[in-house]
MDTraj code that builds the backbone (N, CA, C; nanometers):
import mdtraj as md
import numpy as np

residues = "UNK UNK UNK UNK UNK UNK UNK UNK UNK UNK UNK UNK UNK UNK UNK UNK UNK UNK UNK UNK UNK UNK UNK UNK UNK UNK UNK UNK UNK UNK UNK UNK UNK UNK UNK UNK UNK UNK UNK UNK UNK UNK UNK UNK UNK UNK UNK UNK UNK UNK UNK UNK UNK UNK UNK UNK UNK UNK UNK UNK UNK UNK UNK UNK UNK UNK UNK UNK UNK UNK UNK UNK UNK UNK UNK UNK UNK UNK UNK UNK UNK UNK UNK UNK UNK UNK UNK UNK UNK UNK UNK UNK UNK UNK UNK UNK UNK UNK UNK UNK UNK UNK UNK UNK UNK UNK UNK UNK UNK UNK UNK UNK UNK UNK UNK UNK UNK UNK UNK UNK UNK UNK UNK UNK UNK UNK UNK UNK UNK UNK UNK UNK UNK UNK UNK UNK UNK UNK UNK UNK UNK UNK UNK UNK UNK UNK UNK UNK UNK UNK UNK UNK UNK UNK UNK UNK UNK UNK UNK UNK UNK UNK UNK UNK UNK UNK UNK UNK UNK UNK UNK UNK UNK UNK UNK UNK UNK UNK UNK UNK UNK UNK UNK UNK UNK UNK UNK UNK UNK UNK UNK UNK UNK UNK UNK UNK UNK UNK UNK UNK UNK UNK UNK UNK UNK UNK UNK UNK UNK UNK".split()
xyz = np.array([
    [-2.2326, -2.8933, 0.4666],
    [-2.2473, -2.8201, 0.3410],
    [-2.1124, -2.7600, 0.3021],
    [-2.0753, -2.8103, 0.1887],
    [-1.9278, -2.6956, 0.1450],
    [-1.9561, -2.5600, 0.0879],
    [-1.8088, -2.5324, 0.0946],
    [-1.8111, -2.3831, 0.0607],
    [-1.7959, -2.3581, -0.0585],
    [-1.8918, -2.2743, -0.1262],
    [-1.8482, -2.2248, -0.2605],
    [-1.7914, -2.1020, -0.2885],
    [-1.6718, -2.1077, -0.3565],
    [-1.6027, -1.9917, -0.4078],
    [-1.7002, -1.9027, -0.5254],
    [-1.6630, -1.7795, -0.5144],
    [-1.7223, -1.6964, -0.5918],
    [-1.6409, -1.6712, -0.6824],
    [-1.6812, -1.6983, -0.8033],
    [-1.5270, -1.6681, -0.9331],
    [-1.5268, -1.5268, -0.9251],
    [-1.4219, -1.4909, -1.0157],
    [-1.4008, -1.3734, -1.0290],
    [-1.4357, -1.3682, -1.1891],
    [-1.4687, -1.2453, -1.2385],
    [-1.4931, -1.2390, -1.4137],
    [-1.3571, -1.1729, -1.4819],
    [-1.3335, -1.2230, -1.5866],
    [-1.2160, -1.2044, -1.6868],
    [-1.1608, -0.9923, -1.6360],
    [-1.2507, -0.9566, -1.6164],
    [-1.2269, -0.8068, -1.5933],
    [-1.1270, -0.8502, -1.4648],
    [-1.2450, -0.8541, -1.3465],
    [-1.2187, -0.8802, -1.2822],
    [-1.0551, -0.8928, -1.1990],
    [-1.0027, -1.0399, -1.3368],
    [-0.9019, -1.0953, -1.2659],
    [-0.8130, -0.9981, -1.3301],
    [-0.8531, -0.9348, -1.4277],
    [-0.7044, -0.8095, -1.4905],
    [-0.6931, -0.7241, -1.4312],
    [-0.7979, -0.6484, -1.3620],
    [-0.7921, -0.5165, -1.2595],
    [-0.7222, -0.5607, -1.1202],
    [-0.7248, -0.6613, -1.0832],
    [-0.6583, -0.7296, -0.9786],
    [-0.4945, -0.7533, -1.0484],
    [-0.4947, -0.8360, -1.1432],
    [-0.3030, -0.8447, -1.1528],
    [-0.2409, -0.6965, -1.2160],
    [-0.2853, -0.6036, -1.2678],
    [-0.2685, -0.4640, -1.2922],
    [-0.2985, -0.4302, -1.1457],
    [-0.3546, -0.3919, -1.0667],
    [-0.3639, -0.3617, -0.9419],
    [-0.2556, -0.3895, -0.8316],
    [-0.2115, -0.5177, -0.8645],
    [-0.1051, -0.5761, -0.8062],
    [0.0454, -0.5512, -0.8483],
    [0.0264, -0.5402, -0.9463],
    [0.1632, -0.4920, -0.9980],
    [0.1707, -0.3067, -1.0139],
    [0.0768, -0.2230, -1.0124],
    [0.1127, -0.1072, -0.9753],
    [0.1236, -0.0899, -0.8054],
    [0.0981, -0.1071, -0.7445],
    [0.0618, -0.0950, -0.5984],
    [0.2094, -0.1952, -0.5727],
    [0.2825, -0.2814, -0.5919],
    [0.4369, -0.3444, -0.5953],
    [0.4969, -0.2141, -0.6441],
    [0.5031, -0.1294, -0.7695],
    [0.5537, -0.0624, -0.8185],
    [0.5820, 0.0662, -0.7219],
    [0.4841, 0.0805, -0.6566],
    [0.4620, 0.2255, -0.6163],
    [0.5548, 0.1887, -0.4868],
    [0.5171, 0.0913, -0.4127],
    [0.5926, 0.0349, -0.3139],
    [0.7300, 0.0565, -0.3036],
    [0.8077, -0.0011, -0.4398],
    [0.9375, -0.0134, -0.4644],
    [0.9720, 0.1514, -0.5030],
    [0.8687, 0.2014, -0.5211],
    [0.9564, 0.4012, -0.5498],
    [0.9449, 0.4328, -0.4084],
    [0.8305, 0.4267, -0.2880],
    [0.7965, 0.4500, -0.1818],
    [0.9751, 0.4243, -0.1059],
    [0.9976, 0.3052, -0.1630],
    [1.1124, 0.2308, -0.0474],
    [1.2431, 0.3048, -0.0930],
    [1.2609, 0.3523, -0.2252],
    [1.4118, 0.3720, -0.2717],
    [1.3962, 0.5494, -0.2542],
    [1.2783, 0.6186, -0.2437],
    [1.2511, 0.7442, -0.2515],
    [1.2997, 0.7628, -0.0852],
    [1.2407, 0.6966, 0.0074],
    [1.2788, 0.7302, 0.1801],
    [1.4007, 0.6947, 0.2032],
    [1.4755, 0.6005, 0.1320],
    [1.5911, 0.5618, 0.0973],
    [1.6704, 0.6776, 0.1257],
    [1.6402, 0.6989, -0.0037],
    [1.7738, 0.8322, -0.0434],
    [1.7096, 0.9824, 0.0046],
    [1.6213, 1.0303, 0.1016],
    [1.5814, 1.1218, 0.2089],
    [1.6591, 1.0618, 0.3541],
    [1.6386, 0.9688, 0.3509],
    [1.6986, 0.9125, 0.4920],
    [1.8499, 0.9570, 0.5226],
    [1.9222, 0.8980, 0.4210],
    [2.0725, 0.8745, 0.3749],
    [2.0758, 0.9886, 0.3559],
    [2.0522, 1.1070, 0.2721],
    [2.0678, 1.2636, 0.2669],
    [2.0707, 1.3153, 0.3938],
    [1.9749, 1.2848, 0.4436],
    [1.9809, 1.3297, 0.6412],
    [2.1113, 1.2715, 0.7192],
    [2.1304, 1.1555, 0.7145],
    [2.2356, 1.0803, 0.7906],
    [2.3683, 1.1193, 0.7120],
    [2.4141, 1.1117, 0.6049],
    [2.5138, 1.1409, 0.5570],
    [2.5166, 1.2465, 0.4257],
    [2.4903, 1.3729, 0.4767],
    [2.4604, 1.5374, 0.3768],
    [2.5894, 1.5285, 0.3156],
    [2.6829, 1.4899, 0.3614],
    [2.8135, 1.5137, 0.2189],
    [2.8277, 1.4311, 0.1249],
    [2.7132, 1.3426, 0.1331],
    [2.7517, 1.2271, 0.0334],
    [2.6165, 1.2068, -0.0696],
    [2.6286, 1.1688, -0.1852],
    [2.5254, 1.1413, -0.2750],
    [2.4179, 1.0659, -0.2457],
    [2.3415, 1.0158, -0.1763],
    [2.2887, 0.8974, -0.1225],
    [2.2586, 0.8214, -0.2725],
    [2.2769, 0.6445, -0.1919],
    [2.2706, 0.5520, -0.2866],
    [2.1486, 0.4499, -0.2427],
    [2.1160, 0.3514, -0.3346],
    [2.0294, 0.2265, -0.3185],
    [2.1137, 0.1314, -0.3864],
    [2.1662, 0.0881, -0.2449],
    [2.2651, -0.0459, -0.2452],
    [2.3654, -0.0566, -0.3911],
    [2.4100, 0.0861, -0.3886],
    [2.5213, 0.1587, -0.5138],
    [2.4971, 0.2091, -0.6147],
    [2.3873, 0.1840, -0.6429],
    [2.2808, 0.2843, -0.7381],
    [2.2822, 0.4402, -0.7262],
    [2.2949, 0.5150, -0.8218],
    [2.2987, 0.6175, -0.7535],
    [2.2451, 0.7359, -0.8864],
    [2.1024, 0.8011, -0.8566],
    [2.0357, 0.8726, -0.9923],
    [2.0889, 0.9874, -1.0186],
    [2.1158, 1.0613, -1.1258],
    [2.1206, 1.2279, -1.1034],
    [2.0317, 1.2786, -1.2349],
    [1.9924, 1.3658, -1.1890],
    [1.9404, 1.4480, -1.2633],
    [1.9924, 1.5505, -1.3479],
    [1.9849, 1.5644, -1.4990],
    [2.1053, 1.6078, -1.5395],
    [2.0474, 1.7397, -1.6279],
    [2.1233, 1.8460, -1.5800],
    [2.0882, 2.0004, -1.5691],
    [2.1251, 2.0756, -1.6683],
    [2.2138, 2.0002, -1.7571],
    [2.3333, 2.0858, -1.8814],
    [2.3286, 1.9640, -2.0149],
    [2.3480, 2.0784, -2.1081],
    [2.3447, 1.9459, -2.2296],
    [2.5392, 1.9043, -2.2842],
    [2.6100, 1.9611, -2.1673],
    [2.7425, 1.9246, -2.2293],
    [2.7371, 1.7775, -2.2630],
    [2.6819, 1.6692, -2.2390],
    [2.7035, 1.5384, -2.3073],
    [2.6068, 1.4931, -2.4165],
    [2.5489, 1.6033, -2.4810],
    [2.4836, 1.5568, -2.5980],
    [2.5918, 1.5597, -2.7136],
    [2.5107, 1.4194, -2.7800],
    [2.3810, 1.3873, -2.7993],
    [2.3108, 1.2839, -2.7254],
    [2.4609, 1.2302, -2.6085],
    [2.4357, 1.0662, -2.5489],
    [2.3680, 1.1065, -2.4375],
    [2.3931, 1.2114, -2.3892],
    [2.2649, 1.2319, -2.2570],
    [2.2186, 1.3938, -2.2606],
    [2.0993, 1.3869, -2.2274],
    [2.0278, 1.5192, -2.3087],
    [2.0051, 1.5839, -2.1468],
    [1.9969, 1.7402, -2.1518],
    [1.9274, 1.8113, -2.0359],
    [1.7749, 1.7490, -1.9950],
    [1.7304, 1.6971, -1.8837],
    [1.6269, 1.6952, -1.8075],
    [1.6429, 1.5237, -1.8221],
    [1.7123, 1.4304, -1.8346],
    [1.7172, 1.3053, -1.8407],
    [1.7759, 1.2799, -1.6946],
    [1.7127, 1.1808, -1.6612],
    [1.7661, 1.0802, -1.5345],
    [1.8377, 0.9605, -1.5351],
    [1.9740, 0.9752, -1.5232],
    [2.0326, 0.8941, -1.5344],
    [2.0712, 0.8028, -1.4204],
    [2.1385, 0.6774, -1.4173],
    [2.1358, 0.6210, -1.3102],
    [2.3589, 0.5468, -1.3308],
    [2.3569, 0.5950, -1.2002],
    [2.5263, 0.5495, -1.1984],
    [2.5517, 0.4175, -1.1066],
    [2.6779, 0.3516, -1.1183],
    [2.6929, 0.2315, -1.0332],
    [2.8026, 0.2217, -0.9857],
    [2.8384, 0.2276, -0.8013],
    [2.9913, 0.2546, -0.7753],
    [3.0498, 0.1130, -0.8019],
    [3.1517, 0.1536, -0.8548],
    [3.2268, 0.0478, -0.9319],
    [3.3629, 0.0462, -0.8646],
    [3.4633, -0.0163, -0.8729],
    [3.6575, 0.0082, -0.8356],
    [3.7079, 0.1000, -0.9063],
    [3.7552, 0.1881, -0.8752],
    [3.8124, 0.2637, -0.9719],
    [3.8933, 0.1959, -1.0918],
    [3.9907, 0.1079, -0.9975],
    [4.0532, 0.0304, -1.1337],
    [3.9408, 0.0049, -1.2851],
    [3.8242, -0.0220, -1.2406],
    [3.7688, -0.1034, -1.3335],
    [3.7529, 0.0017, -1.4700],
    [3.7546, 0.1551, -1.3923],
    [3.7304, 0.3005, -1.5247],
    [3.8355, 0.2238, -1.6566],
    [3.7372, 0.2687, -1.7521],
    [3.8659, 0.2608, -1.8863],
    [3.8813, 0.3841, -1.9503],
    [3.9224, 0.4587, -2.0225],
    [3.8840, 0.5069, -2.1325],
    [3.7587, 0.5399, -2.2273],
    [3.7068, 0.6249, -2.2739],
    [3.5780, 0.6165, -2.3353],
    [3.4416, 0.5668, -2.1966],
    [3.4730, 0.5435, -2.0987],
    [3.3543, 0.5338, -1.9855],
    [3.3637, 0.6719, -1.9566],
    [3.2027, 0.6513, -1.9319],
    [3.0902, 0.7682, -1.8923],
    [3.1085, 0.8388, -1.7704],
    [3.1696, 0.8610, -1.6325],
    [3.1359, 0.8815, -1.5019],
    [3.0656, 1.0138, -1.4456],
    [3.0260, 0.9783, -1.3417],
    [2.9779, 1.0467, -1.2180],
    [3.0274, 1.0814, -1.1635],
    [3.1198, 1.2501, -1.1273],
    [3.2121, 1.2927, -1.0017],
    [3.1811, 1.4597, -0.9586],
    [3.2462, 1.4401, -0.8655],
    [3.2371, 1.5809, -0.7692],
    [3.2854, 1.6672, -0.7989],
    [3.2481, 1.7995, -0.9221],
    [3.3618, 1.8611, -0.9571],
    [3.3187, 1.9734, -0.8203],
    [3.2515, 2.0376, -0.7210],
    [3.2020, 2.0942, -0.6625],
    [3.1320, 2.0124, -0.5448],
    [3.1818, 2.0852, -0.4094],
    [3.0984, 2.0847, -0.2704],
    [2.9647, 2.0225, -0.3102],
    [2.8693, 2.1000, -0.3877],
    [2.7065, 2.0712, -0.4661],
    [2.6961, 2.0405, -0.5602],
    [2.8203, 1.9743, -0.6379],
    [2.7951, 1.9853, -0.8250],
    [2.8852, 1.8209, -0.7909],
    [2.7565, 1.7668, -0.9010],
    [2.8446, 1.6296, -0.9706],
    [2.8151, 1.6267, -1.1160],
    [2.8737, 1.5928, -1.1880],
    [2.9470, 1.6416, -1.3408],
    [2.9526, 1.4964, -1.3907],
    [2.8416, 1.4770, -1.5017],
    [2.8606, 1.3353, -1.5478],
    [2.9661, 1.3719, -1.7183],
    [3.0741, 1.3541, -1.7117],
    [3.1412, 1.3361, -1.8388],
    [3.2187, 1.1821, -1.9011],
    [3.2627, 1.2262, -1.9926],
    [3.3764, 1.0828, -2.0692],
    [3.5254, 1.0777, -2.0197],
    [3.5657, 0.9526, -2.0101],
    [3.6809, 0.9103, -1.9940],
    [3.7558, 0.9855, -2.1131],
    [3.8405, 1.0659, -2.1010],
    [3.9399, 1.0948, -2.2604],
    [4.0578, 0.9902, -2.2053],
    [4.1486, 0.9769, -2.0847],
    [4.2850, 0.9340, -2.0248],
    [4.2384, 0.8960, -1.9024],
    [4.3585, 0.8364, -1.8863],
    [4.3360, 0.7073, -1.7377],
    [4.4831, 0.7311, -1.6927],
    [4.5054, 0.8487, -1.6218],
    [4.6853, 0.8401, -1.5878],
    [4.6687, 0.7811, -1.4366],
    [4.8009, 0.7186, -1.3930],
    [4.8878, 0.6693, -1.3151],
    [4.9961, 0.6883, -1.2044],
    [5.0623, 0.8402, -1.3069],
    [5.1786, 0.8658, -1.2550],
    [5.2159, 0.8887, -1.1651],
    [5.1100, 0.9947, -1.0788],
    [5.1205, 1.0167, -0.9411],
    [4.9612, 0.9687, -0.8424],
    [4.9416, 0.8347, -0.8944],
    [4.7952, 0.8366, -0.8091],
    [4.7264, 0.7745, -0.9709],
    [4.6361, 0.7216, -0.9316],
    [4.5405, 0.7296, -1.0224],
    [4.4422, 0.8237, -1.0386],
    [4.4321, 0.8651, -1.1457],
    [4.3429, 1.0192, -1.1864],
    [4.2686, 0.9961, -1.3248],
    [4.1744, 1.0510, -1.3596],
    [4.0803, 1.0812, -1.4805],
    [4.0727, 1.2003, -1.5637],
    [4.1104, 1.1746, -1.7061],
    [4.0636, 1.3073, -1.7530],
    [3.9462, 1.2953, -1.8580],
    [3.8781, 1.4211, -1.8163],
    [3.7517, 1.3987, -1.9026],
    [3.7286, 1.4808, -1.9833],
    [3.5837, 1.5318, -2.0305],
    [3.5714, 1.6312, -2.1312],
    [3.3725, 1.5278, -2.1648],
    [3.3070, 1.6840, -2.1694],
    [3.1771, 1.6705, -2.2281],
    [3.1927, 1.6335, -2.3537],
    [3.0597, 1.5163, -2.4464],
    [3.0825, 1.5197, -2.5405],
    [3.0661, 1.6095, -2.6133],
    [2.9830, 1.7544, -2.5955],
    [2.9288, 1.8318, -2.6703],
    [3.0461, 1.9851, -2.6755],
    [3.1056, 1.9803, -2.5544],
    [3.1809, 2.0521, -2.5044],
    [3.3390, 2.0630, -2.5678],
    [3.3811, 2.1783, -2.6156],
    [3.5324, 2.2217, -2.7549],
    [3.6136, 2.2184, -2.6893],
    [3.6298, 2.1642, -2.4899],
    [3.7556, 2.1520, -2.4527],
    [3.7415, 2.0502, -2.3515],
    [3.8623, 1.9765, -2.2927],
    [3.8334, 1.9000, -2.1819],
    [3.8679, 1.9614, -2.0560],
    [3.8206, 1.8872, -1.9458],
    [3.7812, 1.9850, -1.8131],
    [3.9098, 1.9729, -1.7525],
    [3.9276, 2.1354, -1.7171],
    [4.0462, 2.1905, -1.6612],
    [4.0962, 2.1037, -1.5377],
    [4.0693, 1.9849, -1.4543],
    [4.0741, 1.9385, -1.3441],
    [4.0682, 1.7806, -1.3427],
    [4.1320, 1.7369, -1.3577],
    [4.1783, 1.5842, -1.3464],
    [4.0683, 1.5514, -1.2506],
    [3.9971, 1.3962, -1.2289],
    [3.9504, 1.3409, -1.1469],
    [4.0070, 1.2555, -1.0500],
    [3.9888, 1.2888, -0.9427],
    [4.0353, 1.1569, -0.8431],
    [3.9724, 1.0649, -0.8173],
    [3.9878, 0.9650, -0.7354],
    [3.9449, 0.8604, -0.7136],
    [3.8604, 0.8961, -0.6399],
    [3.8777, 0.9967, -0.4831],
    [3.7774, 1.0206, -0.4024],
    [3.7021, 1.1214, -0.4442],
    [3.6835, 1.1682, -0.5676],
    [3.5771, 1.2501, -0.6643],
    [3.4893, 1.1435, -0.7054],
    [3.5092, 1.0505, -0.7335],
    [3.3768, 0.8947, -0.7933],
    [3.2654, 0.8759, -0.7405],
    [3.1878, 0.9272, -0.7881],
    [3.0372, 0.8714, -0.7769],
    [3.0071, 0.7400, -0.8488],
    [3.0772, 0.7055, -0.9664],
    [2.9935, 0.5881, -0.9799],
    [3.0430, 0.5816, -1.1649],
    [2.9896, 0.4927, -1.2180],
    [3.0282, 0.5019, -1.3631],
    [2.8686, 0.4460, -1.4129],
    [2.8761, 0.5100, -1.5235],
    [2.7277, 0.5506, -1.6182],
    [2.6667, 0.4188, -1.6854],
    [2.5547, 0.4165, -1.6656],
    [2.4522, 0.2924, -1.7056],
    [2.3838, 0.3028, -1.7781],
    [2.2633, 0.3969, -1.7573],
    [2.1484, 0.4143, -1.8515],
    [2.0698, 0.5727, -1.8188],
    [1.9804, 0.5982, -1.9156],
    [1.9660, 0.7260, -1.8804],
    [1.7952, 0.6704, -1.8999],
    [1.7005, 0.7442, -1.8686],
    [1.5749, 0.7874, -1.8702],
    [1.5610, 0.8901, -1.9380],
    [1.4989, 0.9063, -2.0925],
    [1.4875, 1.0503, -2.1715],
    [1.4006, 1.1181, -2.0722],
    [1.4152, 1.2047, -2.0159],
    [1.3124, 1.3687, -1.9751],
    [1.2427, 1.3266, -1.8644],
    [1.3035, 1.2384, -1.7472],
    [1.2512, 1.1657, -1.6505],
    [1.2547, 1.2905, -1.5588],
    [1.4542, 1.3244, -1.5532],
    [1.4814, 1.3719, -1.4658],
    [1.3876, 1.4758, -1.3958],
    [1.2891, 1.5949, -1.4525],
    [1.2456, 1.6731, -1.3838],
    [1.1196, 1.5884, -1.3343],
    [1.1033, 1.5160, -1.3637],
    [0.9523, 1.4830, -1.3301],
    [1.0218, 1.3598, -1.1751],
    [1.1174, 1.2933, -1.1565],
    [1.1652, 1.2599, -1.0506],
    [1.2057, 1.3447, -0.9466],
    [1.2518, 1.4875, -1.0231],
    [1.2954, 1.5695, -0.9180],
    [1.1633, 1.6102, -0.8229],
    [1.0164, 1.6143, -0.9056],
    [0.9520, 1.6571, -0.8616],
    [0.8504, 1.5393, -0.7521],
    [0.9291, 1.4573, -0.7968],
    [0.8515, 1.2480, -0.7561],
    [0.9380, 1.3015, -0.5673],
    [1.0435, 1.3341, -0.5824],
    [1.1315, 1.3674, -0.4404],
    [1.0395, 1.3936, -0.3191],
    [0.9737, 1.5831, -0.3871],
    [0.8801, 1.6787, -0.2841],
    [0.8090, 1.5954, -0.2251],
    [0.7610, 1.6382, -0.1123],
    [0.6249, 1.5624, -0.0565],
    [0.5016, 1.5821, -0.1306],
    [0.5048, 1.6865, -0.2000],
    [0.3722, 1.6685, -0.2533],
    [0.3575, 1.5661, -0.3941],
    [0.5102, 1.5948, -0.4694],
    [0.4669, 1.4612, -0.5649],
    [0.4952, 1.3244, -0.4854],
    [0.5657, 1.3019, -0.3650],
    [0.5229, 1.1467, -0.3085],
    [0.3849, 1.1444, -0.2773],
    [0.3022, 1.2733, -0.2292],
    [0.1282, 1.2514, -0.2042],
    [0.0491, 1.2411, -0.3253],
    [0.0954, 1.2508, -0.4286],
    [0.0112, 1.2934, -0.5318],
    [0.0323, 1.1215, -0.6524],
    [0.1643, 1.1090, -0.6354],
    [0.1767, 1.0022, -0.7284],
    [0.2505, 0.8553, -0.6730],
    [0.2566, 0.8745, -0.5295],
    [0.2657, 0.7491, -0.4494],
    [0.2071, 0.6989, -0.3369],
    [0.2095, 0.7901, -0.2439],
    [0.0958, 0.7954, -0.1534],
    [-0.0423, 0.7419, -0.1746],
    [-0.0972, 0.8426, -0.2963],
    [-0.2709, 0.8176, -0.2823],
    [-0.2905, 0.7693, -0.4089],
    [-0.2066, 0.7114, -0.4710],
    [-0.2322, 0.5802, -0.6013],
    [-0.2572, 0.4913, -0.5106],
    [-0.1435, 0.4749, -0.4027],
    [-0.1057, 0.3071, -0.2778],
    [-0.2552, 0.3017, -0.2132],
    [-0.2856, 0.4488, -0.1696],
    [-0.3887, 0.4361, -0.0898],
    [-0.5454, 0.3737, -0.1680],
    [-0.5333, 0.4113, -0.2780],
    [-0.6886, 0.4294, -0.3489],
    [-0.6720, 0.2350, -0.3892],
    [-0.5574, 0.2285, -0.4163],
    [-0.5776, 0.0624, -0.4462],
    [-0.5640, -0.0283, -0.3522],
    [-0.5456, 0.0147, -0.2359],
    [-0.5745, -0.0367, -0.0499],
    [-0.7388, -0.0289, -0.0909],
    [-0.8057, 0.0764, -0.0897],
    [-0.9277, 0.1096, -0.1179],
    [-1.0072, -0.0292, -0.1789],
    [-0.9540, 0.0116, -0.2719],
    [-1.0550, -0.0748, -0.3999],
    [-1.0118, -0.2265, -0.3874],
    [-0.9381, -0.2592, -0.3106],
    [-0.9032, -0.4239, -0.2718],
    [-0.9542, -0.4714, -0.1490],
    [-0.9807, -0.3291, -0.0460],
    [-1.0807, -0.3706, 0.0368],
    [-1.2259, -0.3851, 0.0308],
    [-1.2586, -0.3100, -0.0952],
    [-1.4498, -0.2996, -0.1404],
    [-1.4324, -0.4247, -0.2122],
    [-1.3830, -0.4186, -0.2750],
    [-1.3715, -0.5748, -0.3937],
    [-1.3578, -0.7081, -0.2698],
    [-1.2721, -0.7101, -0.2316],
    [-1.3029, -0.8281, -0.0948],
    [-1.4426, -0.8367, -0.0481],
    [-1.4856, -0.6798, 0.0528],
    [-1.6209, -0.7064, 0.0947],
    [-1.7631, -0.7216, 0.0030],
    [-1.7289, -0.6828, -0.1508],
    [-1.8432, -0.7078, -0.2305],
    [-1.8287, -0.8789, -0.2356],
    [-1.7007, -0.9394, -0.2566],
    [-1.7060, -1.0751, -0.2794],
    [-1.7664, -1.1824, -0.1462],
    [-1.7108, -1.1549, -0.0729],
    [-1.7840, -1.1628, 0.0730],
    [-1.9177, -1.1262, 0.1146],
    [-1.9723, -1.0541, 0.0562],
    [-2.1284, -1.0407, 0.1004],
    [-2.1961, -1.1176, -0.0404],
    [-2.1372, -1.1393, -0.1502],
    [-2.1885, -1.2182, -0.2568],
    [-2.1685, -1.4071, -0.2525],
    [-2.0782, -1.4022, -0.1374],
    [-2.0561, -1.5130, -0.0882],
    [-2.1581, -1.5682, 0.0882],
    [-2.1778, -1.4750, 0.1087],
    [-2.2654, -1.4815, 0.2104],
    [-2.4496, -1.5038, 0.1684],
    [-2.4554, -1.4334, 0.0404],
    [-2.5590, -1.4499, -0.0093],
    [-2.6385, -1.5553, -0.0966],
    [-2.5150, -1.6293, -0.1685],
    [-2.5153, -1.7733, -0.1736],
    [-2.5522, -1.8822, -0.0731],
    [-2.4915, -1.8424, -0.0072],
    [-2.4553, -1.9706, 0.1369],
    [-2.6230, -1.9298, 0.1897],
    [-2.6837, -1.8374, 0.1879],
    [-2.8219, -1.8366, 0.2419],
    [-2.9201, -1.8632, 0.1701],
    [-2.8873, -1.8406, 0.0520],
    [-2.9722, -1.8828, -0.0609],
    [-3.0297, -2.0311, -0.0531],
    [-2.8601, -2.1076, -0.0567],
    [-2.8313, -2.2317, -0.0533],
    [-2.9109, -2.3216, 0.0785],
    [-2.9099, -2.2419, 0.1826],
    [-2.9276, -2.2443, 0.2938],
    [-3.0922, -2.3246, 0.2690],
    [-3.1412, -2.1597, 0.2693],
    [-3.2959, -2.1866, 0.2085],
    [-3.4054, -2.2646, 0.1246],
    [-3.2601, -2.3125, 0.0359],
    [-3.3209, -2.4243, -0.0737],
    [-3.2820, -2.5428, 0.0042],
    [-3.2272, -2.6159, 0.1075],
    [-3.1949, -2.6820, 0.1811],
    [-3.3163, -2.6831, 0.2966],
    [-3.3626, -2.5958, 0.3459],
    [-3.4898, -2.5687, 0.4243],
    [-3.6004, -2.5844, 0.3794],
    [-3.5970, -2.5720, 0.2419],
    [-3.7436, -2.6281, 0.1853],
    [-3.7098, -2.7417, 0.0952],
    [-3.6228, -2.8234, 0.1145],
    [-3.6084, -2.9466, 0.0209],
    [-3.6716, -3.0351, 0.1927],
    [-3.6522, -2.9930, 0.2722],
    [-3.6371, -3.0913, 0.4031],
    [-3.7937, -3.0984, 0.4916],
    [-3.7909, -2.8995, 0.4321],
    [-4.0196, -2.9323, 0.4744],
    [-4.0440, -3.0425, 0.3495],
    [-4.0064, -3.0409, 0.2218],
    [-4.1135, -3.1321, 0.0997],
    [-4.0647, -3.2847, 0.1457],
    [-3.9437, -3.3223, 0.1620],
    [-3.9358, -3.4392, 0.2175],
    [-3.9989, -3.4811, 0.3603],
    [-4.0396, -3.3938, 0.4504],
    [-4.1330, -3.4200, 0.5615],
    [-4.0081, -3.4272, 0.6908],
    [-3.9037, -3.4326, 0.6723],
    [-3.8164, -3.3935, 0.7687],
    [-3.6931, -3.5343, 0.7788],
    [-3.7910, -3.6684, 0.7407],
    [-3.7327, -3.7786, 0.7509],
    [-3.6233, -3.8122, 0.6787],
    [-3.5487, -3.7398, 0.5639],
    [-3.4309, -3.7725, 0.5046],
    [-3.3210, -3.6425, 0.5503],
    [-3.2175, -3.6898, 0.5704],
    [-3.1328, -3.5439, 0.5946],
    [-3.0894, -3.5620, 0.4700],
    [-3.0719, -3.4492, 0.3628],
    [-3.0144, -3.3879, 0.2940],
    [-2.8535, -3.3130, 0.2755],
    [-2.7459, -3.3737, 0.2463],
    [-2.6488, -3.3371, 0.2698],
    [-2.5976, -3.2125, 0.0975],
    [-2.5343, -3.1313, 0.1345],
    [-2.5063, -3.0123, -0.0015],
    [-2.3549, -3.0616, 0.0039],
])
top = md.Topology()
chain = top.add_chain()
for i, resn in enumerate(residues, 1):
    res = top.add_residue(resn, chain, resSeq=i)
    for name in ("N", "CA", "C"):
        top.add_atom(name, md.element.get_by_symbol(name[0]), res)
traj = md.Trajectory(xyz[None], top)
């Protein structure tokens, strides 16, 4: 007797590829979130990155209108050579402070150095950049992400919005399996049965193959 598959219904198959692709999603914040906890532990003087990626959360509106207070932006370590003019960067003006401003100058003379200045801001910053000040040069921002990532960090927003999303759709992919499985078991006996009484009405003498 073969086996029959149990289809799935049009719902069905959408709650499953939505299912699948949030539960990937959550995965990939799960992996880049322990990431950069890990790397904060192992190396505290340094920004932690994902394979040069590197987010900040941005606290001041000196670069409006191009990047606003509470936006999450994301930087990329680059060569220094590659800085021009008019680029965005990421640097250390402080032990705890990194300072995303604009390229104004690109001097040479003694070293390569950066001068910058907020866009919103009536002067440029008193302190040239160095090379070993570079975090990274500017990509894209997230409007009004930033606090809600800062808060994605805590353990309680990884329990609240990665943790037990991952968990509840572990859940519901294991009931959905065993409902399909006992609806598949219930066939096969059904089937079974109508096979058991096709074989009493034939009197036993023909085997019946399904």
């Amino acid at each position: 007797m073969g086996e029959e598959k149990v289809p799935k219904t049009a719902l069905g198959k959408a709650i499953s590829v939505i299912g699948v692709t949030v539960c990937a999603f959550l995965v990939l914040v799960l992996i880049v979130n322990v990431t950069f906890i890990v790397r904060s532990y192992i190396y505290p003087d340094k920004v932690p990155d994902f394979f040069g990626y590197k987010p900040f959360i941005v606290l001041s509106g000196s670069m409006e209108p191009t990047i606003l207070a509470g936006d999450l932006i994301v930087t990329k370590v680059v060569a220094p050579e590659q800085i021009v003019k008019d680029d965005i960067i990421a640097f250390r003006a402080a032990q705890n402070t990194v300072v995303t401003h604009r390229v104004t100058d690109v001097r040479t003379e003694d070293g390569l150095t950066f001068l910058t200045k907020g866009d919103a801001n009536t002067g440029a910053d008193a302190k040239a950049v160095s090379v070993a000040d570079l975090e990274g040069i500017y990509l894209w921002r997230a409007a009004g992400v930033g606090r809600f990532a800062m808060f994605l960090q805590t353990p309680l927003g990884m329990l609240l919005f990665v943790i037990t999303p991952l968990c509840l759709f572990i859940v519901y992919d294991i009931t959905s399996r065993n409902r399909r499985n006992r609806k598949k078991a219930d066939r096969e006996a059904q089937l079974e049965a109508e096979l058991a009484a096709l074989r009493a009405a034939k009197g036993g003498d023909k085997k019946i193959e399904l």
